[in-house]
C-alpha positions in Angstrom: -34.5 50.0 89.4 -31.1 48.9 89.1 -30.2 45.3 90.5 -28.0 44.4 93.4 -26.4 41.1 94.1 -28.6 41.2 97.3 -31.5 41.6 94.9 -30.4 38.8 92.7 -29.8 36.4 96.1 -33.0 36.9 97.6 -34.7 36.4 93.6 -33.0 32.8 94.5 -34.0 32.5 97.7 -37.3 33.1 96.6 -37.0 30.6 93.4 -36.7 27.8 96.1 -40.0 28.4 98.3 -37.7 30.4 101.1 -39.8 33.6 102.6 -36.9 34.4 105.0 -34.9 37.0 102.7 -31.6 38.9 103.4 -31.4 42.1 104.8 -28.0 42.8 103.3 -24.7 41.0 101.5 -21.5 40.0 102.8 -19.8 41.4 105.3 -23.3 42.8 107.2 -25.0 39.6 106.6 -27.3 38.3 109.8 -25.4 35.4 110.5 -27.6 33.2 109.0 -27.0 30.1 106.6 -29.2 31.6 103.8 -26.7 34.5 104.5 -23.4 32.0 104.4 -24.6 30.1 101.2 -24.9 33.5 99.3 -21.6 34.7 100.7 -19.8 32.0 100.5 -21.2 30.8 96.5 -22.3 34.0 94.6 -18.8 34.8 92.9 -18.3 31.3 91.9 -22.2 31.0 90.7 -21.3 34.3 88.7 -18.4 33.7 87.3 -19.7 30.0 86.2 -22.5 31.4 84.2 -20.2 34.4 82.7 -18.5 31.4 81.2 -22.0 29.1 80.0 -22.9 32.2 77.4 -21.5 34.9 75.3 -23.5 37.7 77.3 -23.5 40.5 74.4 -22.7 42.7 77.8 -19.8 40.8 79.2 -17.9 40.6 75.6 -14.8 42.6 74.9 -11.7 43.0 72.7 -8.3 43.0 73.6 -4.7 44.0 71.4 -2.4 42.0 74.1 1.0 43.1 74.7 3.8 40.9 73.5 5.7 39.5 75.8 9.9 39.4 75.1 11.1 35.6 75.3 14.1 36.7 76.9 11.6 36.9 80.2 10.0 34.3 79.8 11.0 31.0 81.8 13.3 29.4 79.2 14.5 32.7 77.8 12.7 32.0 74.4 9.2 31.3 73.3 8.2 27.7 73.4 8.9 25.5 71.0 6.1 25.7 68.0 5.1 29.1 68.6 6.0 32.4 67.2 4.9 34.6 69.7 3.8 35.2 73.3 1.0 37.5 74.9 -0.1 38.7 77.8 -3.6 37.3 79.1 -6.7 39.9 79.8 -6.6 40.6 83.2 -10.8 40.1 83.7 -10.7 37.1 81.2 -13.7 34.5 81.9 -13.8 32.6 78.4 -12.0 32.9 75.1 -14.3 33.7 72.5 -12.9 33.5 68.4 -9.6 35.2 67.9 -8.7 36.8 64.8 -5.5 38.1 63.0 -5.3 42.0 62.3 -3.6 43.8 59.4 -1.8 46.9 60.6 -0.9 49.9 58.0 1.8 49.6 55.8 3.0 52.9 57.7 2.3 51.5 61.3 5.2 52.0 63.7 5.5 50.3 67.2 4.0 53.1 69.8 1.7 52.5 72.7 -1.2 50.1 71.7 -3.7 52.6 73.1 -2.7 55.4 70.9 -2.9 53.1 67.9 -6.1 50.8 68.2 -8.1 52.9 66.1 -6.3 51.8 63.1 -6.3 48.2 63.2 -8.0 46.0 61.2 -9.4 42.5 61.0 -11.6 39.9 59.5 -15.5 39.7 60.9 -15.7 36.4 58.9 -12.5 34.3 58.4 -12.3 30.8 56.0 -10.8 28.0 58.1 -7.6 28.2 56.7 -7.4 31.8 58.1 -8.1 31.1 61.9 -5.6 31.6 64.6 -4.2 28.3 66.3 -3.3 29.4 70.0 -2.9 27.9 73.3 -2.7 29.5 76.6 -0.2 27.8 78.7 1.5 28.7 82.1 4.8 30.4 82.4 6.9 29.5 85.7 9.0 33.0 85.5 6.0 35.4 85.2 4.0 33.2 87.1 0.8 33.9 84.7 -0.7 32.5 82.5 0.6 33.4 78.6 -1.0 33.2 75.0 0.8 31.6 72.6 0.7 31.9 69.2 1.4 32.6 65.4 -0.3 35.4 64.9 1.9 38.9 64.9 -0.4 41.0 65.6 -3.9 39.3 67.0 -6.9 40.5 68.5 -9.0 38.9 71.3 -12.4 38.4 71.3 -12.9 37.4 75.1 -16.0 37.3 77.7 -15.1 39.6 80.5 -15.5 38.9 84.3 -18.5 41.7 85.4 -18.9 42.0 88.9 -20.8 45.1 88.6 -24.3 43.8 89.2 -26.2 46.7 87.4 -24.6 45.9 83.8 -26.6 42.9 84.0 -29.2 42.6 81.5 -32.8 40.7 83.2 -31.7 37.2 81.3 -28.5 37.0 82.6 -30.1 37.9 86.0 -32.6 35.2 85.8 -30.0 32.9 84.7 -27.9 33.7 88.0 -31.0 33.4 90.6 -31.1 29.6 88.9 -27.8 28.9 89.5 -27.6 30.2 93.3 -30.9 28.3 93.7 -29.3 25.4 92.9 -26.8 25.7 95.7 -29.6 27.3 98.6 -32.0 24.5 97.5 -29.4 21.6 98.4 -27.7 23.7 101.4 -30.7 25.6 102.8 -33.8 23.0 101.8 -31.5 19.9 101.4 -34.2 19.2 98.5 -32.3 17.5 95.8 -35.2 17.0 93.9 -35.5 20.8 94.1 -32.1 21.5 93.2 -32.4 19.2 90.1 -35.8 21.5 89.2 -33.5 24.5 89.7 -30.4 22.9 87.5 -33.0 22.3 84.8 -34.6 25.7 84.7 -30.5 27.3 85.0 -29.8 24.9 81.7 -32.8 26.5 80.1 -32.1 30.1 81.1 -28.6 29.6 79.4 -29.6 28.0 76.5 -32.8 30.7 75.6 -30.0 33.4 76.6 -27.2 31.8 73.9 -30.0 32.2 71.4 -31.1 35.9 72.0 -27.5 36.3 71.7 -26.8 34.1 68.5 -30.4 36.5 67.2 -28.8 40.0 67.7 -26.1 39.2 65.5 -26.6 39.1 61.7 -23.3 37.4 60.1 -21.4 38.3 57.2 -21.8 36.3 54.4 -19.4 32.9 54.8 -16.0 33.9 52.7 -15.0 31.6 49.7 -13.7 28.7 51.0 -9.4 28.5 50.2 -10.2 25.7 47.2 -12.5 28.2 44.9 -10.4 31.0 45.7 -7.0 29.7 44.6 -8.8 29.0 41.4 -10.1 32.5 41.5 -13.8 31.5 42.0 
């Protein structure tokens, strides 16, 4: 059966001895401060443990858009950077960026009609990483990437709000987290609350694991020394 937030709020509710379970979610809610504290403390909860993991459901790629300098607030890119991006729109966490090698016959049309063709590195030496920074931009009024890289590609945790793509640990991992905030607003037990906060850290840590499992790494690349000296 698939989940609902309501399911995953009363899972909480549950979690911190509470038998008096909601009937619905926002908007239709009863009224009631078990009701309020879910309302009120779910998105947050969410988006907070979106960020604690790299939830092989929530992870996506992104070729950003350039962005010109001359519309940007100081009509050029700032000082020390080559080039500036626009940000994912669902972005929760930045995850490792790398650089992509385009064709040598590669012309500039619509990203979408292109990505197929890029390429990039699954396993990059240090001296191949992408410096960036994400800093905000007074004329656009966002937030903008900034960096060397001409054409980069972002490796980003996205912020799901649809409950049903959750897998069960990252549901478990979100009752913890809302029990933490019923158990001090509902129960005003902070010795609950701590229980809950323990058993959330745990549920994020076993879930970064499973995670760090389903992924077998390419062999570390020849560090910049040995190759130079073509070893």
């Amino acid at each position: 059966m698939p989940t609902s937030e309501l399911d995953i709020c009363n899972k909480a509710l549950l979690r911190v001895g509470h038998t008096k379970f909601l009937d619905a979610f926002r908007g239709a809610g009863d009224g009631s401060l078990e009701a309020d504290v879910c309302n009120r403390s779910y998105d947050d909860c969410r988006d907070e443990v979106l960020l604690a993991a790299p939830w092989p459901f929530a992870v996506k790629r992104w070729l950003p858009a350039q962005i010109a300098p001359a519309v940007l607030a100081n009509g050029v890119v700032p000082t020390g950077w080559a080039y500036a991006y626009t940000m994912p729109p669902d972005l929760v966490a930045m995850r490792p960026m790398v650089p992509v090698v385009l064709p040598a016959s590669f012309s500039l049309v619509p990203p979408n009609l292109i990505a197929p063709l890029y390429q990039s590195t699954r396993v990059t030496r240090e001296d191949q990483t992408v410096p960036f920074t994400i800093e905000y931009d007074s004329k656009l009024q966002a937030n903008i990437l900034l960096t060397d890289a001409p054409t980069p590609e972002w490796r980003y945790t996205a912020q799901i709000t649809d409950p049903t793509r959750f897998d069960a640990a990252f549901v478990s991992a979100l009752a913890w987290r809302l029990a933490v905030e019923l158990a001090l607003a509902v129960r005003k037990d902070v010795k609950m609350a701590g229980l809950a906060q323990q058993m959330y850290d745990r549920a994020v840590a076993e879930a970064a694991a499973k995670a760090k499992r389903e992924v077998r790494p390419d062999n570390e690349p020849v560090p910049a020394y040995i190759a130079t000296r073509g070893g």
